[in-house]
C-alpha positions in Angstrom: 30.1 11.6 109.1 27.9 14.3 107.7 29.3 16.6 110.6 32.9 15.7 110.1 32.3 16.5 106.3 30.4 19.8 107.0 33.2 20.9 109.3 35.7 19.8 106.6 33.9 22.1 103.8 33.3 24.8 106.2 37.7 25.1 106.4 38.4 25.0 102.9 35.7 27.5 102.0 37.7 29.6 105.4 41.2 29.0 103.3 39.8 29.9 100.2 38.4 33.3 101.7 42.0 33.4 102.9 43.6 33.2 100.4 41.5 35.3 98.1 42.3 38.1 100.5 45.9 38.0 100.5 46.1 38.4 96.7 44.0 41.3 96.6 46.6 42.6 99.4 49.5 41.5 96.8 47.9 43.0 94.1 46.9 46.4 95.9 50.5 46.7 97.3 52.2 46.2 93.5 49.8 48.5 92.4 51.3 51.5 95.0 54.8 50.1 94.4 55.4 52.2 90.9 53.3 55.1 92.3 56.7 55.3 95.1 59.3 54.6 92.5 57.7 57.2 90.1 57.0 60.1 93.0 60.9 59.1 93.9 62.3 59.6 90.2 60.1 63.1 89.8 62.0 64.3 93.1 65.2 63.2 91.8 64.7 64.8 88.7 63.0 68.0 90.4 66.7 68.1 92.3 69.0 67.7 89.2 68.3 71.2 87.8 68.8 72.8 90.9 72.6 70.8 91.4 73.1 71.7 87.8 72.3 74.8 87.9 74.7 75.7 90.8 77.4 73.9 89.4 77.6 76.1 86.3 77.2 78.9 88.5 80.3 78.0 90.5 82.0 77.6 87.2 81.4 80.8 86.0 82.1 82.6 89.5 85.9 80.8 89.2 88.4 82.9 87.3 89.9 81.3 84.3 93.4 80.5 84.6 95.4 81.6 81.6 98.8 79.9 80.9 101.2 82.1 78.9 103.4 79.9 76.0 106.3 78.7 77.4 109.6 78.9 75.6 110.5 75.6 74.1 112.9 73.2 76.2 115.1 73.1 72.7 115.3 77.3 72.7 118.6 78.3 70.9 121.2 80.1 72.4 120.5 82.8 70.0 116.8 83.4 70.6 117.8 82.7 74.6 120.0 85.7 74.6 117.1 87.9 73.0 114.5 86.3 75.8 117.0 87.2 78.8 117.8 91.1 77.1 114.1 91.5 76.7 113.1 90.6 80.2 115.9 93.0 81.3 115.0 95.7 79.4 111.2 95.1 81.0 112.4 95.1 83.8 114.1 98.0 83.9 111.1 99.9 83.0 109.5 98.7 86.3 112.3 99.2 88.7 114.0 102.6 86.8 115.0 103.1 90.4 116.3 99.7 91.3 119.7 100.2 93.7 121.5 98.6 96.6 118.6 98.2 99.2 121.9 98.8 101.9 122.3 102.3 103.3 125.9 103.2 103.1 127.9 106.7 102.4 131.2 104.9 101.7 133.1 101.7 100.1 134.2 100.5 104.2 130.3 100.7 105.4 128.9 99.2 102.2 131.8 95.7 102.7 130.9 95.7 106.5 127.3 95.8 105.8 127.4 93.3 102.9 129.0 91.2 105.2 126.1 91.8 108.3 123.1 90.7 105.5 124.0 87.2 105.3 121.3 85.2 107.1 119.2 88.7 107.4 117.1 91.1 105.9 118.9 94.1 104.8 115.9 96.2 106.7 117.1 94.5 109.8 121.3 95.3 108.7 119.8 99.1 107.6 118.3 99.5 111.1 121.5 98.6 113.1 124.5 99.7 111.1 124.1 103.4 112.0 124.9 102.6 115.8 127.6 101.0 114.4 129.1 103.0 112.0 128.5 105.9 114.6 131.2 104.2 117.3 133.5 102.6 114.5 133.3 105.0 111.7 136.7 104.1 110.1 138.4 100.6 109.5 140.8 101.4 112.2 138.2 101.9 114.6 136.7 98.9 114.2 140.0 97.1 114.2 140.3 97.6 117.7 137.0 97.5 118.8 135.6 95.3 122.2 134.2 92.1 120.3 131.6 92.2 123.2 130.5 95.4 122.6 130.0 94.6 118.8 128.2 91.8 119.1 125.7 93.5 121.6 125.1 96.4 118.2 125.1 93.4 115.9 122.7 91.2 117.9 119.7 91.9 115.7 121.3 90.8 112.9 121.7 87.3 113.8 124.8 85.0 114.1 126.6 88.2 115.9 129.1 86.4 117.3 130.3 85.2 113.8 129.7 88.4 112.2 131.5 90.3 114.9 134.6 88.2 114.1 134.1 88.9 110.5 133.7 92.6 110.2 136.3 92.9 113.3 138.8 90.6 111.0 138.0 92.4 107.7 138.4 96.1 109.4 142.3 94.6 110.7 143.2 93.3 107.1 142.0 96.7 105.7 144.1 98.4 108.3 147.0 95.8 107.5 147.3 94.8 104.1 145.7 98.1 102.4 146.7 101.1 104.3 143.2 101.3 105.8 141.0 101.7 102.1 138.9 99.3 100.6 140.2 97.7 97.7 139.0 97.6 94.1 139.8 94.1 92.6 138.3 90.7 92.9 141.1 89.3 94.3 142.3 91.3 97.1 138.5 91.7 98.2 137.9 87.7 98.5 140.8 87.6 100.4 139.1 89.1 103.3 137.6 87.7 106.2 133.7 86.8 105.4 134.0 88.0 101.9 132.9 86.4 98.7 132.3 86.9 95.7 128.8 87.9 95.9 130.2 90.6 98.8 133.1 91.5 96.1 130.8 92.1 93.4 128.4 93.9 95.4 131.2 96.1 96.6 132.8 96.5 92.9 129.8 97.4 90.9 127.9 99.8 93.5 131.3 101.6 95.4 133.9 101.5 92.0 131.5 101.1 89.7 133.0 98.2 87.8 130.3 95.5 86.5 129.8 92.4 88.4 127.3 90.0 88.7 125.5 89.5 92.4 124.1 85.9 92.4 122.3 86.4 95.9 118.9 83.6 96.6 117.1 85.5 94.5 118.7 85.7 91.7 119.6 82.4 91.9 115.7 81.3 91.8 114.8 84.0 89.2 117.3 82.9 86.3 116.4 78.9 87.3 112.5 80.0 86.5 113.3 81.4 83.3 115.7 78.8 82.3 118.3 81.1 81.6 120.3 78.4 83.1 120.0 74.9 84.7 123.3 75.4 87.3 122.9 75.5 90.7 126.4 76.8 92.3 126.6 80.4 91.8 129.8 80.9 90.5 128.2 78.5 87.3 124.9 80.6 87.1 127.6 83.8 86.9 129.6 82.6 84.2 126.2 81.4 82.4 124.3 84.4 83.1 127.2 86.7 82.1 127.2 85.1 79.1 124.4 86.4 77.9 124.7 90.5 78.6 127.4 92.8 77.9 129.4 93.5 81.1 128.5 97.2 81.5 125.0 95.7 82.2 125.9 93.1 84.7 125.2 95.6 87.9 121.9 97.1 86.7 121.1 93.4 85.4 121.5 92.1 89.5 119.7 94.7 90.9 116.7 94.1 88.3 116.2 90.6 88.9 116.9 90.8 92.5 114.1 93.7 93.2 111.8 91.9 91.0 112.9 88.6 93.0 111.3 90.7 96.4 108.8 92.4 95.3 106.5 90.1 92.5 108.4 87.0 91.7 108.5 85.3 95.6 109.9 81.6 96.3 107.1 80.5 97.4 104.1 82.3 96.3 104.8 84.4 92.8 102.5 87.2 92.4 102.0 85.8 88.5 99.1 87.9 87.9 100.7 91.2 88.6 103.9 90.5 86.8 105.1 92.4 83.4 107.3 89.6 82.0 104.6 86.6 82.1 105.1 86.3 77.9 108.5 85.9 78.7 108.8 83.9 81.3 108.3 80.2 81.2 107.1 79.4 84.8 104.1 81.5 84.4 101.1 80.0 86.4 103.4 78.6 89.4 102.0 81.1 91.5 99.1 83.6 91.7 97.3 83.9 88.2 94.4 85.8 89.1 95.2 89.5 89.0 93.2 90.9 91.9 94.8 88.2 94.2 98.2 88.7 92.6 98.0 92.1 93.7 97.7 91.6 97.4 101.0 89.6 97.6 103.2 92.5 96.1 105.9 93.8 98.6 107.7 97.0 99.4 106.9 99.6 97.0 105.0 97.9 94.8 102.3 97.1 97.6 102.3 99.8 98.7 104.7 99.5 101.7 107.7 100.8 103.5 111.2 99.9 101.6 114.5 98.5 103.4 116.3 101.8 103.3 116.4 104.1 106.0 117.8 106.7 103.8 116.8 105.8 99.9 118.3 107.7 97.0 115.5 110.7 95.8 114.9 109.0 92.8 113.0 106.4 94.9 111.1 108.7 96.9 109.9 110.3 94.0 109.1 107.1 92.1 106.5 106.8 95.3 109.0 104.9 97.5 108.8 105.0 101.4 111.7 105.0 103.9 111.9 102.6 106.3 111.5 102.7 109.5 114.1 102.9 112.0 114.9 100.2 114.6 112.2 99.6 117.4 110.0 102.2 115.5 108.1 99.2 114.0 
């Protein structure tokens, strides 16, 4: 008994040694816990500046984007008329040059190559027409002409086949119905094959010099932008647009917007930064805001590149302008 009760007092003196030592483990191990939770929190925090401070350095690298006032949705039709002269007038400080961008000497190359830019650049018509006009000079030339051999000149173009029938058509009518001359009124000129009346006005206000209106793509977008009008057929946008200038002005008018259309205000990508109307204009910040990147998207002579006329009037050649070049030369 004495040994069983010496062995039992040896174990629980064991256990108690036991489990003495595992609470000075506990209490060792709660004692290091906070020194890891505080060495974790003073790296965080060491960290935070340096995040901070790169995030306000981003945000000063960005540029700020500016949004000019737009013109209320409720603008009278008094103070809309002022908005649209104003922008013309701008624009006709920019583009003091601004003219047909087709190369033509006379009334019968200018319809034929009207006709040739739909579905094309006018570069692209510019470059073939002079093998063109050099074989069929006159409306009774082309009257008579080989289709096949027409459509091989007009194959850069695109849609030759159609055009060929056009131009072919339009030359026989001429020939026909007007003694070989172009005619100078609306209504004869529709009447001819592959002519509208963006062709017609073209024709009238740059050959007869009688206003019209051309409501090409670009026009189209440009007067949507600046909520000159919310039509989308063009004979509406003519009649809304015409509304708003006197009719001498209509042909300079078309040829502002358009050349502003090509060169800074692009469908998909306006140059917004580099434009002179951006007070004025009430779709400011749709494109390019920053004026450095605005810049690089200009076109033609505003970049700094070639136009779409092989031979352009002096005026813009001296305004800077370059020629373009001729077909296959680039």
């Amino acid at each position: 008994m004495e040994k069983a009760a010496a062995e039992m007092t040896g174990a629980a003196k064991k256990a108690s040694a036991v489990r003495k030592s595992a609470a000075v483990k506990k209490a060792s191990a709660a004692k290091k816990a906070p020194a890891v939770k505080k060495a974790a929190a003073v790296k965080k925090a060491s960290v935070a500046p340096k995040k901070a401070a790169a995030a306000v350095k981003a945000k000063k690298a960005a540029p700020v984007k500016t949004v000019a006032p737009k013109p209320p949705r409720d603008e009278s039709q008094t103070a809309l008329v002022r908005r649209a002269r104003r922008i013309n007038r701008e624009l006709a400080e920019v583009f003091p040059y601004a003219h047909p961008e087709l190369d033509f000497e006379n009334s019968f190359q200018l319809i034929v190559a009207t006709v040739l830019s739909a579905q094309t650049t006018d570069l692209r018509v510019n470059q073939t027409t002079p093998a063109l006009f050099a074989k069929y000079p006159t409306p009774e030339d082309l009257a008579v002409a080989n289709p096949e051999e027409v459509e091989e000149i007009l194959r850069p173009t695109g849609f030759f086949r159609a055009k060929t029938k056009s131009v072919i058509g339009l030359s026989k009518a001429l020939v026909e119905d007007f003694g070989g001359e172009v005619p100078g009124r609306l209504e004869d000129l529709v009447k001819l094959p592959g002519v509208g009346r963006k062709t017609a006005f073209v024709v009238l206000g740059n050959a007869f010099g009688r206003p019209g209106i051309t409501v090409d793509t670009h026009f189209q977008r440009l007067v949507r932008r600046w909520r000159w009008t919310e039509a989308t057929e063009p004979e509406k946008i003519e009649a809304a647009v015409s509304a708003l200038f006197p009719k001498s002005e209509w042909t300079d008018l078309s040829h502002h917007v358009i050349w502003h259309g090509r060169r800074i205000c692009h469908a998909r990508k306006p140059a917004c930064g580099a434009c002179p109307i951006t007070p004025l204009c009430p779709a400011y910040g749709e494109g390019e805001t920053d004026p450095e990147k605005a810049r690089k998207l200009l076109k033609y002579e505003k970049g700094g590149f070639p136009g779409q006329r092989l031979n352009p009037p002096q005026s813009y050649l001296d305004a800077g302008g370059k020629p373009a070049p001729p077909l296959g030369a680039g």
